[in-house]
C-alpha positions as CSV (number, residue, x, y, z in Angstrom):
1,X,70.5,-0.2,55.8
2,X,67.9,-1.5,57.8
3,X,67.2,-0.8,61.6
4,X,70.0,-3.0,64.0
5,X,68.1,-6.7,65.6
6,X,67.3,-6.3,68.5
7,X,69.7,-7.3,71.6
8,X,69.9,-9.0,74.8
9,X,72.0,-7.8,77.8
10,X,72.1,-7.9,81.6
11,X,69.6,-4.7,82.9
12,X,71.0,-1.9,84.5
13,X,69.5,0.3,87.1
14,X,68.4,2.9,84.0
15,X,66.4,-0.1,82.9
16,X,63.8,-0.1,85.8
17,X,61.6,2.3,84.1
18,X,61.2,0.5,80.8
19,X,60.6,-2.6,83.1
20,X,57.9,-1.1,85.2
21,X,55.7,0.5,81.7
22,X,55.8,-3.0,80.4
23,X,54.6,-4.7,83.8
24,X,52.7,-2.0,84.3
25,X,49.6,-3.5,82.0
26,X,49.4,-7.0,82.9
27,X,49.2,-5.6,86.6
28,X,46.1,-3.5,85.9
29,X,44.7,-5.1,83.4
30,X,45.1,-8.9,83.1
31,X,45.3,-12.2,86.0
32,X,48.5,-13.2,84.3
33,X,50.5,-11.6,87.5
34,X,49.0,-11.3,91.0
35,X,50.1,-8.4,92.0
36,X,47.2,-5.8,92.3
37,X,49.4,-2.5,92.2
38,X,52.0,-1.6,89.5
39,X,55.5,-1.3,91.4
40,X,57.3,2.1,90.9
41,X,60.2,2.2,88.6
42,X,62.1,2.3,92.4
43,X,60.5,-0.8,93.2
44,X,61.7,-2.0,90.0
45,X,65.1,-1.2,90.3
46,X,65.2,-3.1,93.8
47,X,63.8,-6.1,92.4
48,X,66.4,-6.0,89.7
49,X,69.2,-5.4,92.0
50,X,67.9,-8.7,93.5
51,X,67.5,-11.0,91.3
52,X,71.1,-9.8,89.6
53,X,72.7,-10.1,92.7
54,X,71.8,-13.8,93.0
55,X,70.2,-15.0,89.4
56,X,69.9,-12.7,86.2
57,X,67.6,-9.8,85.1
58,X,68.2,-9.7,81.1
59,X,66.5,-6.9,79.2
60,X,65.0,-6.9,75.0
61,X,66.4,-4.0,73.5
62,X,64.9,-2.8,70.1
63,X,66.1,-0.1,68.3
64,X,67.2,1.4,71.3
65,X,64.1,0.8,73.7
66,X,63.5,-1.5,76.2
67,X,60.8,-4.0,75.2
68,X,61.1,-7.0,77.2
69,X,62.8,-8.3,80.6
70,X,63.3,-11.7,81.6
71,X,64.1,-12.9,85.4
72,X,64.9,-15.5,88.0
73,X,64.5,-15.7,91.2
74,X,65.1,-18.1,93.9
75,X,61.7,-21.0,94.3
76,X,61.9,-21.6,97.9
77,X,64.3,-20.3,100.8
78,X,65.2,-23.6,102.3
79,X,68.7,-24.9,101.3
80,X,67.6,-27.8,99.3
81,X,66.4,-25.7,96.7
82,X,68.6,-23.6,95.8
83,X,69.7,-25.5,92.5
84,X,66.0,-24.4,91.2
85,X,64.5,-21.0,90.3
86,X,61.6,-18.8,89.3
87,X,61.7,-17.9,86.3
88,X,59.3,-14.6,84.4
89,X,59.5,-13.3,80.8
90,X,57.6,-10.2,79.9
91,X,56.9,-8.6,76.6
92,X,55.8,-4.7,75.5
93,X,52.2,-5.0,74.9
94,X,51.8,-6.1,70.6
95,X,55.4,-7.5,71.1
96,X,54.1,-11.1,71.3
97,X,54.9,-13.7,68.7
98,X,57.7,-12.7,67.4
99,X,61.0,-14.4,68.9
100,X,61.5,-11.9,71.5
101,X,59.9,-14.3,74.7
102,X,62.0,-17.3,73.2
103,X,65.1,-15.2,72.8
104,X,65.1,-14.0,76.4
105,X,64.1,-17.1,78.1
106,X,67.5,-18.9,75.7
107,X,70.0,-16.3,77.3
108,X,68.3,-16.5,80.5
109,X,68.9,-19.8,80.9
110,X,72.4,-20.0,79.3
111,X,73.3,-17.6,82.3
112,X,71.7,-19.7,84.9
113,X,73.3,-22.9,83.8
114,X,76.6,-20.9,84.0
115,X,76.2,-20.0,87.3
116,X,75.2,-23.4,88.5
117,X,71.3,-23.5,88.4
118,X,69.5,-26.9,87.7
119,X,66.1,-26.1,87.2
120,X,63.8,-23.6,86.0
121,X,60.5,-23.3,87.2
122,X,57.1,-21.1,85.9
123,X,54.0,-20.3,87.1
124,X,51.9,-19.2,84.4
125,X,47.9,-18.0,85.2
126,X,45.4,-19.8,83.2
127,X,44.1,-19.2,80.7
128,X,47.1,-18.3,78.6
129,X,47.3,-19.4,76.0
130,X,50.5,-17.9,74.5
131,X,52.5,-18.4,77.9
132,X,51.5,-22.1,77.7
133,X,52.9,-22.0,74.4
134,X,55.9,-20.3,74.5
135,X,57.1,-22.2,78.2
136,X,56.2,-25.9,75.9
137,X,58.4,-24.8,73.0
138,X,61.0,-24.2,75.7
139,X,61.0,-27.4,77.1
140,X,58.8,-26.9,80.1
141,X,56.8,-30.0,81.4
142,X,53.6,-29.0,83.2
143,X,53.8,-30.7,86.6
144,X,50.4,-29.3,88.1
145,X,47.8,-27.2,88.5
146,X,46.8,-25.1,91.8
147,X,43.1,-25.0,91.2
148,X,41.2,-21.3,92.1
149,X,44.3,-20.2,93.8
150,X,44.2,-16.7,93.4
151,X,41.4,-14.5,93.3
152,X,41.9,-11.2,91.0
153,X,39.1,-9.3,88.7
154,X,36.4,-10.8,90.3
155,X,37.0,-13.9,90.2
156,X,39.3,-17.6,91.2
157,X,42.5,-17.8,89.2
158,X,44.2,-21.4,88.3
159,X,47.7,-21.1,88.1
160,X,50.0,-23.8,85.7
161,X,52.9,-25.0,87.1
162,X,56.0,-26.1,84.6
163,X,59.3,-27.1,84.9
164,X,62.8,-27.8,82.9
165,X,66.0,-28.7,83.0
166,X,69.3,-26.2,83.2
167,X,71.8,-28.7,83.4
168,X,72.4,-32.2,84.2
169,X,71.2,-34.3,87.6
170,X,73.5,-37.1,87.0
171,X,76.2,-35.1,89.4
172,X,77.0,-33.5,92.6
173,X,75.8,-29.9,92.4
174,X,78.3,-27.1,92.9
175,X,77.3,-24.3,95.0
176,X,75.6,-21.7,92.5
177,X,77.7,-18.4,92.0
């Protein structure tokens, strides 16, 4: 009998530091996020806490292991947006290209649908490549680009804006839960 497929569930506080090992490298050693120090499993668990408190935090679990997370957050504080959200997918470094971003971001936004959530939005740091690709096949519409916005390993980042749908516009929004 072959190995069990790999599974989706909400993270838990043991979680946070799987979550911070596979952030870890993009922090130190890509633009994709602009953070310019890797947060401690600690700060991991906080962030979690957050984000499940108000959004999701879902975790890819292989074979026992932790080797991808997917988030949202709120976009922007004021009132009017709080039917949209910030959403992240991250993968174990060599985990790419095989299901596991797609999976994620498809429970992800299952949950935020359920809890009332109209829109996702991403932010992805160009180039990159297999980001761009992955939020497309997800139904994200690029809606603009913030040229040389960032500046991280010596030089001015451009950073890809997409959106999509969670549910329907065609309604009064509920408060989200």
């Amino acid at each position: 009998m072959g190995a069990a497929a790999p599974t989706i569930r909400d993270a838990t506080p043991a979680d946070a530091a799987a979550c911070a090992a596979i952030y870890a490298p993009y922090v130190t050693g890509t633009a994709i996020t602009f953070e310019a120090e890797a947060p401690t499993p600690e700060q991991m668990a906080g962030r979690m806490a957050a984000a499940s408190r108000t959004h999701a935090w879902l975790v890819l679990e292989d074979d026992g292991a932790v080797v991808g997370y997917a988030y949202a957050g709120p976009y922007k504080e004021r009132a009017a947006y709080r039917w949209s959200c910030e959403v992240s997918v991250y993968l174990a470094q060599g985990r790419g290209r095989r299901g596991g971003g797609r999976a994620l971001y498809t429970a992800l936004f299952e949950r935020l649908a359920a809890r009332g959530y109209r829109t996702a939005v991403a932010g992805m740091t160009l180039p990159n490549e297999p980001s761009e690709a992955l939020h497309a096949a997800m139904g994200f519409e690029p809606i603009g680009t913030y040229r040389r916005i960032g500046w991280k390993h010596g030089r001015w980042r451009d950073v890809l804006w997409a959106q999509r749908p969670l549910g329907r516009y065609d309604d009064d929004p509920v408060e989200p839960t």
